[in-house]
PAPA-934968 format. One record per residue (C-alpha): residue in one letter; y, z, x. Coordinates in steps of 0.1 Angstrom, whole numbers, plus 5000, padded with zeros to 4 digits. Layout:
! residues N
+---+------+------+------+
| r |    v |    w |    u |
+---+------+------+------+
| A |    Y |    Z |    X |
...
+---+------+------+------+
! end
This chain:
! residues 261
+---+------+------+------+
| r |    v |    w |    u |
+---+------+------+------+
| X | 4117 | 9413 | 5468 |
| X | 4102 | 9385 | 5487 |
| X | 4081 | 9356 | 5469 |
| X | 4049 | 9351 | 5469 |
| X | 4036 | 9329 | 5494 |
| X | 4014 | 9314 | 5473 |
| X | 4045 | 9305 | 5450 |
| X | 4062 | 9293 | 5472 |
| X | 4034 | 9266 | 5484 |
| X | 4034 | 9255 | 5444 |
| X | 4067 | 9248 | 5452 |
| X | 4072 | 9232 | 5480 |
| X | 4040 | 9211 | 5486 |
| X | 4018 | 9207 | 5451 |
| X | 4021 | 9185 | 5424 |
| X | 3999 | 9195 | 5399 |
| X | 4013 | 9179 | 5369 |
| X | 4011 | 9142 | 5385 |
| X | 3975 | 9148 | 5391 |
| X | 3970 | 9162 | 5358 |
| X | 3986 | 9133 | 5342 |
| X | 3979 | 9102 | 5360 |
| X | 3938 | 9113 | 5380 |
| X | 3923 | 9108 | 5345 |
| X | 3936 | 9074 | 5339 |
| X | 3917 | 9066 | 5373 |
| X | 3891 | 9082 | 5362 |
| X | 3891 | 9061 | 5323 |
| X | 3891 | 9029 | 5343 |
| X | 3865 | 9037 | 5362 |
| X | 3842 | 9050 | 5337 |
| X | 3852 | 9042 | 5301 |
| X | 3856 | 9079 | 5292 |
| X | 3880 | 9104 | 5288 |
| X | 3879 | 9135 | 5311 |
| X | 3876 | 9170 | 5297 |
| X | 3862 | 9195 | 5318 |
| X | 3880 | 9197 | 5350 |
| X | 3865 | 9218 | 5385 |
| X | 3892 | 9223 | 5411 |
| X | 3875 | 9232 | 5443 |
| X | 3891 | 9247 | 5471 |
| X | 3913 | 9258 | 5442 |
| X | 3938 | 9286 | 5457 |
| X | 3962 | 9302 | 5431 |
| X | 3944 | 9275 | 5407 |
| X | 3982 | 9256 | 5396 |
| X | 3963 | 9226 | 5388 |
| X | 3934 | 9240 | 5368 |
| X | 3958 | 9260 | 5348 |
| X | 3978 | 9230 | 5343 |
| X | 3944 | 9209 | 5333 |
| X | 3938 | 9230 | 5299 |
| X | 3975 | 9231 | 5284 |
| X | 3968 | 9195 | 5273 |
| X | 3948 | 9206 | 5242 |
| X | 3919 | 9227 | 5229 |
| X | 3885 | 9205 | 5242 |
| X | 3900 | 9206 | 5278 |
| X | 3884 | 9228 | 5301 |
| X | 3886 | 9239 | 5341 |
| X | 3869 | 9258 | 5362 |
| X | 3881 | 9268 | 5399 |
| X | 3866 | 9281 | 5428 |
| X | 3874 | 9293 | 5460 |
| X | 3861 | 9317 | 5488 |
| X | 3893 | 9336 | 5494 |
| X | 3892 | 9369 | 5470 |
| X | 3932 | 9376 | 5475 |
| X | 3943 | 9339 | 5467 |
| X | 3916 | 9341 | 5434 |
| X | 3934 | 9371 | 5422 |
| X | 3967 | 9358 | 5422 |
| X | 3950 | 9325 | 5404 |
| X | 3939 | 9351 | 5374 |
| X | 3968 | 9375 | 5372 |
| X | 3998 | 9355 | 5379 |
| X | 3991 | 9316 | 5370 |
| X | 3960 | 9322 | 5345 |
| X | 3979 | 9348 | 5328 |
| X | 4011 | 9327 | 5319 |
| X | 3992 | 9310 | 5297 |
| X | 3988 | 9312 | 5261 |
| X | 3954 | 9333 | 5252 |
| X | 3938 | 9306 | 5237 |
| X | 3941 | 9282 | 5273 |
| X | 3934 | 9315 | 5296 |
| X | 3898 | 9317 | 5276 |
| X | 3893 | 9274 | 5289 |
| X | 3901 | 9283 | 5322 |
| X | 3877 | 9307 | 5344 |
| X | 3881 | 9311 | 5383 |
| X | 3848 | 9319 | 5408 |
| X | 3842 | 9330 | 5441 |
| X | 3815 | 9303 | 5447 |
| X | 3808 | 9281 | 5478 |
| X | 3817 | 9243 | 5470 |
| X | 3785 | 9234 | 5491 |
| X | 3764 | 9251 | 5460 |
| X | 3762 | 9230 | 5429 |
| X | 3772 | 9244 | 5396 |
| X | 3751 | 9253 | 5367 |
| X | 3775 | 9240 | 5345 |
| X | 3789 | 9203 | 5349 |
| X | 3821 | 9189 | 5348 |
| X | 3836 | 9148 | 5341 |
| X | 3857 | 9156 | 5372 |
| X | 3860 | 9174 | 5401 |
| X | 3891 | 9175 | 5425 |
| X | 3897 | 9183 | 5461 |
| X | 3928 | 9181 | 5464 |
| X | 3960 | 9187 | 5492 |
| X | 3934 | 9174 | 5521 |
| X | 3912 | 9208 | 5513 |
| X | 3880 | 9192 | 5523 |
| X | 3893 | 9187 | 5559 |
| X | 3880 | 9221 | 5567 |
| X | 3843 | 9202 | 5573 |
| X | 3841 | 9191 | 5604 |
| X | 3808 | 9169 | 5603 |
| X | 3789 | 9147 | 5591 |
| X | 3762 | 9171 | 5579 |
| X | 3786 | 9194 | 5563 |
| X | 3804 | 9169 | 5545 |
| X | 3772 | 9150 | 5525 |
| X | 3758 | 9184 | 5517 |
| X | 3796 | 9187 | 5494 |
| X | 3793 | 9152 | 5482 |
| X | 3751 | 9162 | 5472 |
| X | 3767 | 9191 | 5455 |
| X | 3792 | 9177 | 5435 |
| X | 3772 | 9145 | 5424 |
| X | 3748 | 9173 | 5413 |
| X | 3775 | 9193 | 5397 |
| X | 3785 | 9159 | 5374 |
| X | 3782 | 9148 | 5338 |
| X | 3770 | 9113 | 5340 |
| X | 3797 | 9091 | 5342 |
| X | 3815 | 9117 | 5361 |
| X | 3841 | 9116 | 5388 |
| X | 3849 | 9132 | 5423 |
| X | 3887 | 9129 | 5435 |
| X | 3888 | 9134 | 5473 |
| X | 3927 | 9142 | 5484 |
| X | 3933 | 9127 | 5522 |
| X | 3962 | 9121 | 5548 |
| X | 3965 | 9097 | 5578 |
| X | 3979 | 9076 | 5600 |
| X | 3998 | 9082 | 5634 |
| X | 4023 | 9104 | 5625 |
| X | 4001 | 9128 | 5608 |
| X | 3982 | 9131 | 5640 |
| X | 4014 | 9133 | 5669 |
| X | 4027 | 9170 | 5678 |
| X | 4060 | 9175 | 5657 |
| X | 4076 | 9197 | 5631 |
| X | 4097 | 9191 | 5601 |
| X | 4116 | 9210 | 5579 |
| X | 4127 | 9207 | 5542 |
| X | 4146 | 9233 | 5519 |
| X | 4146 | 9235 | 5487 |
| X | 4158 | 9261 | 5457 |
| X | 4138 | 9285 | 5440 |
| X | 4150 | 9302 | 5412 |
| X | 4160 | 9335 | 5417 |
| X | 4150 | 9335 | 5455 |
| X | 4182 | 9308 | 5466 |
| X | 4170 | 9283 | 5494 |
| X | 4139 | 9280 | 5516 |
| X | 4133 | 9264 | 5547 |
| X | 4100 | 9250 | 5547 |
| X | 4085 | 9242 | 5579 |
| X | 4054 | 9217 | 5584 |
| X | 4042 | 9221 | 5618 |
| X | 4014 | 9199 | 5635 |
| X | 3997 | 9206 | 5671 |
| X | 3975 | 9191 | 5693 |
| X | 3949 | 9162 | 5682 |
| X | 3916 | 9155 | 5695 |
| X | 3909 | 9124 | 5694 |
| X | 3869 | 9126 | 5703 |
| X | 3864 | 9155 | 5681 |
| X | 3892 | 9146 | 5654 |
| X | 3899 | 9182 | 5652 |
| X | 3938 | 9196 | 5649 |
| X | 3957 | 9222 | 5639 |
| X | 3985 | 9225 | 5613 |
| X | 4009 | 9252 | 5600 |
| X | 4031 | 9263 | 5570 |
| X | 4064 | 9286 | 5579 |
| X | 4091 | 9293 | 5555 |
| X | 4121 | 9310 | 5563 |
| X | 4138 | 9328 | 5534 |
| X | 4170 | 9331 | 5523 |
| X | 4183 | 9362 | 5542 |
| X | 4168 | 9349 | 5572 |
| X | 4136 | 9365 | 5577 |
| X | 4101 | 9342 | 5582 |
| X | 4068 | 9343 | 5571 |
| X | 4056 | 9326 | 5600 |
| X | 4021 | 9309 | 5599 |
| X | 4016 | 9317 | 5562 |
| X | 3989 | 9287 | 5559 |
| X | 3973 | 9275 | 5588 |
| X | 3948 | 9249 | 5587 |
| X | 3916 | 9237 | 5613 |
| X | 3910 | 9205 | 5603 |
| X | 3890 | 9175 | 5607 |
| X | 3909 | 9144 | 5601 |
| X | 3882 | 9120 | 5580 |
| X | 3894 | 9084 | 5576 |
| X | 3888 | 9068 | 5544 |
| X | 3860 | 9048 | 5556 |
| X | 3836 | 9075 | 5566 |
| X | 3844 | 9097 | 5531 |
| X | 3834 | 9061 | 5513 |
| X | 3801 | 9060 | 5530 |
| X | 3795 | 9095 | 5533 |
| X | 3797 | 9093 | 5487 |
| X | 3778 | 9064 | 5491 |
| X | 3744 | 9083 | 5511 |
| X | 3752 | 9108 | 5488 |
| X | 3744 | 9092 | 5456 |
| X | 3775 | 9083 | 5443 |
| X | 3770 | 9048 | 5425 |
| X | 3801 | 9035 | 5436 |
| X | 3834 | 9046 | 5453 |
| X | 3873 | 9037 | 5448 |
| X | 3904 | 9039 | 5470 |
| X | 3940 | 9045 | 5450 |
| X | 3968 | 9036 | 5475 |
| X | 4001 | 9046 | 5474 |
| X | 4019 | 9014 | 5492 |
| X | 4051 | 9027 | 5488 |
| X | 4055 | 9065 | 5490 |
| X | 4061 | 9067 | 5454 |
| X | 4037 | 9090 | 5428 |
| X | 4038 | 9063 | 5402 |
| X | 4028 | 9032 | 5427 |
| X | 3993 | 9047 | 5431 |
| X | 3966 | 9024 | 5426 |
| X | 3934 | 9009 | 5433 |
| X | 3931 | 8994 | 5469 |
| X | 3902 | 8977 | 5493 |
| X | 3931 | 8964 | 5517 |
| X | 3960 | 8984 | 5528 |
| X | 3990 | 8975 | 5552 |
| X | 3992 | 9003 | 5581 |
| X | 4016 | 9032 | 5572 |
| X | 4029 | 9060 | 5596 |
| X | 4017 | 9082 | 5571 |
| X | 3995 | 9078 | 5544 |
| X | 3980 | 9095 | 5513 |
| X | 3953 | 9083 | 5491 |
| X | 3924 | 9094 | 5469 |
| X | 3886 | 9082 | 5481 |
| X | 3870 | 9084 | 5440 |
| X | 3832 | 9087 | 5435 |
| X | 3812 | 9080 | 5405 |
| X | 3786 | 9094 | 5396 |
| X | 3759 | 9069 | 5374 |
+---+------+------+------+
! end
Protein backbone atom coordinates (compact mmCIF):
# COMPACT_ATOMS: atom_id res chain seq x y z
CA UNK A 1 0.00 0.00 0.00
CA UNK A 2 1.12 3.37 -1.08
CA UNK A 3 1.12 6.49 1.52
CA UNK A 4 -0.88 8.99 1.63
CA UNK A 5 0.08 11.98 -0.11
CA UNK A 6 -0.98 14.06 2.29
CA UNK A 7 1.44 12.14 4.82
CA UNK A 8 3.90 12.24 2.96
CA UNK A 9 3.83 16.27 2.59
CA UNK A 10 3.77 16.31 6.76
CA UNK A 11 6.75 14.66 6.23
CA UNK A 12 8.73 16.06 3.94
CA UNK A 13 7.92 19.80 4.05
CA UNK A 14 5.90 20.85 7.51
CA UNK A 15 7.03 21.63 10.70
CA UNK A 16 4.23 21.93 12.86
CA UNK A 17 5.74 21.37 16.08
CA UNK A 18 8.28 24.47 15.69
CA UNK A 19 5.36 26.67 14.96
CA UNK A 20 3.48 25.30 17.70
CA UNK A 21 6.27 25.91 20.04
CA UNK A 22 8.08 29.02 19.17
CA UNK A 23 4.72 31.42 16.94
CA UNK A 24 3.34 32.01 20.46
CA UNK A 25 6.34 33.40 21.97
CA UNK A 26 6.17 36.00 18.98
CA UNK A 27 2.99 36.40 19.61
CA UNK A 28 3.58 37.03 23.88
CA UNK A 29 6.12 39.70 22.88
CA UNK A 30 4.00 41.34 20.89
CA UNK A 31 0.94 41.43 22.92
CA UNK A 32 1.58 40.53 26.53
CA UNK A 33 -0.75 37.53 26.38
CA UNK A 34 -0.64 34.05 26.06
CA UNK A 35 -2.34 32.44 22.91
CA UNK A 36 -5.11 29.91 23.35
CA UNK A 37 -7.35 29.50 20.59
CA UNK A 38 -5.54 28.78 17.42
CA UNK A 39 -7.36 29.11 13.49
CA UNK A 40 -5.15 27.45 10.87
CA UNK A 41 -6.38 28.61 7.56
CA UNK A 42 -5.66 27.06 4.38
CA UNK A 43 -5.31 24.21 6.88
CA UNK A 44 -5.03 20.82 4.68
CA UNK A 45 -4.86 17.56 6.68
CA UNK A 46 -4.84 20.18 9.80
CA UNK A 47 -1.00 18.69 11.31
CA UNK A 48 -0.61 21.92 12.93
CA UNK A 49 -4.07 22.48 14.53
CA UNK A 50 -4.00 19.07 15.87
CA UNK A 51 -0.63 19.68 17.22
CA UNK A 52 -2.01 23.26 18.75
CA UNK A 53 -4.44 21.46 21.41
CA UNK A 54 -2.08 18.63 22.77
CA UNK A 55 -0.46 21.31 24.85
CA UNK A 56 -3.27 21.34 27.55
CA UNK A 57 -6.97 21.49 28.13
CA UNK A 58 -7.74 25.66 27.57
CA UNK A 59 -6.05 25.33 24.12
CA UNK A 60 -8.24 25.35 21.24
CA UNK A 61 -8.01 25.29 17.13
CA UNK A 62 -10.09 25.54 14.55
CA UNK A 63 -9.15 24.80 10.72
CA UNK A 64 -10.57 25.54 7.63
CA UNK A 65 -10.11 24.78 4.16
CA UNK A 66 -12.07 24.57 0.84
CA UNK A 67 -10.87 21.22 -0.30
CA UNK A 68 -13.55 18.40 1.06
CA UNK A 69 -10.95 15.36 0.32
CA UNK A 70 -7.91 17.08 2.15
CA UNK A 71 -10.69 17.97 5.30
CA UNK A 72 -11.55 14.48 5.61
CA UNK A 73 -8.27 13.11 5.91
CA UNK A 74 -7.72 16.17 8.62
CA UNK A 75 -10.85 14.48 10.78
CA UNK A 76 -10.28 10.78 10.29
CA UNK A 77 -6.60 10.28 10.15
CA UNK A 78 -4.80 13.37 12.12
CA UNK A 79 -7.91 14.45 14.31
CA UNK A 80 -8.63 11.02 15.26
CA UNK A 81 -5.00 10.15 16.74
CA UNK A 82 -5.72 12.14 19.29
CA UNK A 83 -6.86 11.53 22.68
CA UNK A 84 -10.90 12.16 22.95
CA UNK A 85 -10.62 14.87 25.20
CA UNK A 86 -8.16 17.07 22.36
CA UNK A 87 -10.32 15.74 19.27
CA UNK A 88 -13.50 17.60 21.15
CA UNK A 89 -10.86 21.25 21.04
CA UNK A 90 -10.17 20.78 17.63
CA UNK A 91 -13.03 21.17 14.86
CA UNK A 92 -12.24 21.43 11.05
CA UNK A 93 -14.69 23.67 8.40
CA UNK A 94 -15.28 23.97 4.97
CA UNK A 95 -15.34 27.78 5.13
CA UNK A 96 -13.88 30.50 2.76
CA UNK A 97 -10.82 32.38 4.61
CA UNK A 98 -12.21 35.63 2.87
CA UNK A 99 -15.43 35.21 5.35
CA UNK A 100 -14.79 36.16 8.98
CA UNK A 101 -15.66 33.84 11.71
CA UNK A 102 -18.32 34.07 14.21
CA UNK A 103 -16.14 32.91 16.68
CA UNK A 104 -12.63 34.62 17.34
CA UNK A 105 -9.45 33.32 17.89
CA UNK A 106 -5.75 35.05 19.67
CA UNK A 107 -4.14 33.69 16.49
CA UNK A 108 -4.58 32.86 13.23
CA UNK A 109 -1.88 31.18 10.90
CA UNK A 110 -1.28 30.93 7.21
CA UNK A 111 1.23 29.05 6.98
CA UNK A 112 3.70 27.04 4.08
CA UNK A 113 3.23 30.39 1.71
CA UNK A 114 -0.78 29.34 1.52
CA UNK A 115 -1.86 32.79 1.03
CA UNK A 116 0.11 33.03 -2.25
CA UNK A 117 -2.94 31.70 -4.07
CA UNK A 118 -4.25 35.64 -4.08
CA UNK A 119 -3.07 37.21 -6.71
CA UNK A 120 -4.15 40.98 -5.99
CA UNK A 121 -4.28 43.56 -4.19
CA UNK A 122 -8.06 43.52 -3.72
CA UNK A 123 -8.09 39.87 -2.86
CA UNK A 124 -5.54 40.06 -0.42
CA UNK A 125 -6.99 43.13 2.02
CA UNK A 126 -10.37 41.55 1.85
CA UNK A 127 -8.30 38.24 3.89
CA UNK A 128 -6.47 40.67 6.09
CA UNK A 129 -10.36 42.64 6.73
CA UNK A 130 -11.42 39.11 7.60
CA UNK A 131 -9.08 38.03 9.91
CA UNK A 132 -8.65 41.43 11.83
CA UNK A 133 -12.47 40.78 12.13
CA UNK A 134 -12.11 37.26 13.10
CA UNK A 135 -9.60 38.40 16.25
CA UNK A 136 -9.79 38.69 20.00
CA UNK A 137 -8.35 42.02 20.85
CA UNK A 138 -4.89 41.71 21.24
CA UNK A 139 -4.94 39.09 18.68
CA UNK A 140 -2.41 38.01 16.15
CA UNK A 141 -2.17 36.95 12.32
CA UNK A 142 1.04 34.92 11.21
CA UNK A 143 1.55 35.26 7.43
CA UNK A 144 4.07 32.24 6.16
CA UNK A 145 6.22 33.75 2.93
CA UNK A 146 9.24 32.78 0.63
CA UNK A 147 11.64 34.88 -1.55
CA UNK A 148 14.44 35.82 -3.08
CA UNK A 149 16.13 34.80 -6.52
CA UNK A 150 16.28 31.38 -6.23
CA UNK A 151 12.80 30.83 -5.30
CA UNK A 152 11.80 32.61 -8.45
CA UNK A 153 14.60 30.89 -11.26
CA UNK A 154 13.32 27.61 -13.23
CA UNK A 155 15.06 24.55 -11.31
CA UNK A 156 14.27 21.41 -9.48
CA UNK A 157 15.59 19.79 -6.41
CA UNK A 158 15.37 16.66 -4.89
CA UNK A 159 15.67 15.33 -1.23
CA UNK A 160 14.89 11.72 0.16
CA UNK A 161 14.12 10.89 3.17
CA UNK A 162 12.69 7.67 5.39
CA UNK A 163 9.39 6.95 6.32
CA UNK A 164 8.56 4.36 8.49
CA UNK A 165 7.29 1.50 7.09
CA UNK A 166 7.24 2.98 3.46
CA UNK A 167 11.55 2.93 3.14
CA UNK A 168 12.85 6.05 1.13
CA UNK A 169 11.24 8.86 -0.81
CA UNK A 170 12.42 10.99 -3.35
CA UNK A 171 10.92 14.26 -3.00
CA UNK A 172 10.97 16.45 -5.80
CA UNK A 173 10.46 20.50 -5.60
CA UNK A 174 9.93 21.76 -8.97
CA UNK A 175 9.64 25.58 -9.97
CA UNK A 176 8.66 26.95 -13.57
CA UNK A 177 8.48 30.01 -15.29
CA UNK A 178 8.20 33.59 -13.32
CA UNK A 179 6.50 36.57 -14.42
CA UNK A 180 8.02 39.22 -13.39
CA UNK A 181 5.06 41.97 -14.31
CA UNK A 182 2.41 39.74 -13.04
CA UNK A 183 4.55 37.97 -10.19
CA UNK A 184 2.69 34.93 -11.02
CA UNK A 185 4.58 31.23 -11.22
CA UNK A 186 3.98 27.88 -10.94
CA UNK A 187 5.42 25.20 -8.52
CA UNK A 188 5.17 21.43 -8.08
CA UNK A 189 5.52 18.51 -5.49
CA UNK A 190 6.52 14.83 -7.05
CA UNK A 191 7.57 12.03 -4.94
CA UNK A 192 8.91 8.98 -6.25
CA UNK A 193 8.40 5.88 -3.92
CA UNK A 194 10.33 3.31 -2.95
CA UNK A 195 9.61 0.67 -5.65
CA UNK A 196 9.95 3.15 -8.19
CA UNK A 197 6.65 4.36 -9.09
CA UNK A 198 5.67 8.50 -8.94
CA UNK A 199 2.92 10.40 -7.88
CA UNK A 200 3.79 13.02 -10.23
CA UNK A 201 2.26 16.61 -9.59
CA UNK A 202 0.71 15.58 -6.33
CA UNK A 203 0.61 19.48 -5.15
CA UNK A 204 0.75 22.02 -7.60
CA UNK A 205 0.62 25.55 -6.78
CA UNK A 206 -0.48 29.08 -8.87
CA UNK A 207 1.02 31.52 -7.04
CA UNK A 208 1.55 35.06 -6.54
CA UNK A 209 4.95 35.83 -5.08
CA UNK A 210 4.09 38.91 -2.43
CA UNK A 211 7.21 40.56 -1.02
CA UNK A 212 7.18 41.41 2.57
CA UNK A 213 6.68 44.97 2.00
CA UNK A 214 3.31 44.90 0.24
CA UNK A 215 1.87 42.11 2.98
CA UNK A 216 3.06 44.91 5.76
CA UNK A 217 1.10 47.57 4.16
CA UNK A 218 -1.63 45.60 2.84
CA UNK A 219 -2.21 44.68 7.34
CA UNK A 220 -1.62 48.12 7.75
CA UNK A 221 -4.93 49.43 5.25
CA UNK A 222 -6.49 46.66 6.76
CA UNK A 223 -6.64 47.66 10.29
CA UNK A 224 -3.98 45.94 11.81
CA UNK A 225 -2.47 48.37 14.56
CA UNK A 226 0.93 47.38 13.80
CA UNK A 227 2.87 44.72 11.89
CA UNK A 228 6.21 42.59 12.62
CA UNK A 229 8.80 40.79 10.45
CA UNK A 230 10.71 37.47 12.16
CA UNK A 231 13.83 36.74 10.09
CA UNK A 232 15.56 33.84 9.91
CA UNK A 233 19.33 35.20 9.01
CA UNK A 234 20.79 32.04 9.04
CA UNK A 235 18.56 29.14 7.84
CA UNK A 236 18.19 27.80 11.14
CA UNK A 237 14.46 27.34 13.00
CA UNK A 238 15.82 28.57 16.32
CA UNK A 239 17.61 31.95 14.76
CA UNK A 240 14.03 33.37 13.95
CA UNK A 241 13.55 36.68 15.11
CA UNK A 242 12.31 40.08 14.84
CA UNK A 243 13.72 42.07 11.80
CA UNK A 244 13.23 45.79 10.03
CA UNK A 245 16.65 45.23 8.10
CA UNK A 246 17.64 42.07 6.47
CA UNK A 247 20.92 41.19 4.44
CA UNK A 248 19.77 39.65 0.83
CA UNK A 249 19.43 35.80 0.85
CA UNK A 250 19.05 33.45 -2.27
CA UNK A 251 16.31 32.18 -0.41
CA UNK A 252 14.40 33.45 2.25
CA UNK A 253 11.59 32.54 4.74
CA UNK A 254 9.97 34.86 7.17
CA UNK A 255 6.70 35.59 9.04
CA UNK A 256 4.90 39.20 8.14
CA UNK A 257 2.81 39.31 12.05
CA UNK A 258 -0.28 41.61 12.40
CA UNK A 259 -1.79 42.81 15.53
CA UNK A 260 -4.84 43.44 16.02
CA UNK A 261 -5.58 46.53 18.85
Amino acid sequence: MHPSKYYLYEQSVQSPNWQVEYLPQFHKELTGKNAYSFREDFCGSGKIACEWVKQGKKFHATGLDLDTEVLRYARTVNRAKLKPKEQARVEFLKSNVLVPTRKKFDMIGAFNFSFYDFHDRKTLLKYAQSTLKSLNSKGTLFLELAGGPDFLIPSSEAKTFSLPGYGRIKKVWEQHHYDPITHLSDYAIHFQLKDGSWLNDAFTYHWRIWSIHEVRDTLEQAGYSKTAVIWDPTEHDDDFDFAEVAETKPFWVAYVVGVKK
